[in-house]
N, C-alpha and C positions, 0 to 999 in steps of 0.2 A: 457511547453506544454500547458499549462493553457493559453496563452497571445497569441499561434500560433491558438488555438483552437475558443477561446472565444473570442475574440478581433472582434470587430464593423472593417469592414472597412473604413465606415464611421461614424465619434464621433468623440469628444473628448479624444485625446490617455491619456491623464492625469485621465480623469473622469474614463476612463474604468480599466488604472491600478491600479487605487485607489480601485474602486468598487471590484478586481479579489484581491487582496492585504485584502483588509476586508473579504471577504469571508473566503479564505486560512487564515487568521487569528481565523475566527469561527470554519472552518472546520477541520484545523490539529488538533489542541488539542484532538479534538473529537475521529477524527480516530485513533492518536496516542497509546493514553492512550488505549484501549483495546489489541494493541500488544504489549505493554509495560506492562499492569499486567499480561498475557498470558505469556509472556518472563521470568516475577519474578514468576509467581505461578509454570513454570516448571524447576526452578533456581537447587532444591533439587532433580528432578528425572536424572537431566543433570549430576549429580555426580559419578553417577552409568555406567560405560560404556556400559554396554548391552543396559542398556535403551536408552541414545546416541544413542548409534548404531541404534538402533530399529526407535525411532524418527526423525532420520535424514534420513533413507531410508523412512520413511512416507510421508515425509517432499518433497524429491525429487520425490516419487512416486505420489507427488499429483500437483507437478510440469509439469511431464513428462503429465497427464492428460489436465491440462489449455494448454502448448502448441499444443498437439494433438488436440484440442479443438479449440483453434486458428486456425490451418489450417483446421480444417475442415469444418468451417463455413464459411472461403472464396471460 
């Protein structure tokens, strides 16, 4: 997505995959690491089925909002 989006048409295709490859190199970690401690810090409430339960209708219910959201801004 990143190489369909960001890509020079005209450039150097080497310089620019380099440059999108460094980036994504700074940037995942980054965005990673907070749904990955997010993921472990609700590791003990996930054990609990209610709260499951509870969490993952949250989860979809906040879902269902972004795609509503998406159509409705085209």
């Amino acid at each position: 997505m990143a190489a369909s989006s960001f890509l020079p048409k005209d450039g150097s295709l080497i310089l620019s995959v380099l440059f999108i490859s460094f980036v994504a190199l700074i940037i995942c970690p980054i965005s990673i690491s907070p749904w990955a401690a997010f993921g472990s810090a609700i590791k003990n409430l996930v054990k609990n089925d209610k709260i499951k339960v509870l969490i993952e209708y949250f989860l979809a219910f906040l879902l269902l909002i972004t795609a509503i959201l998406i159509v409705l801004d085209k």
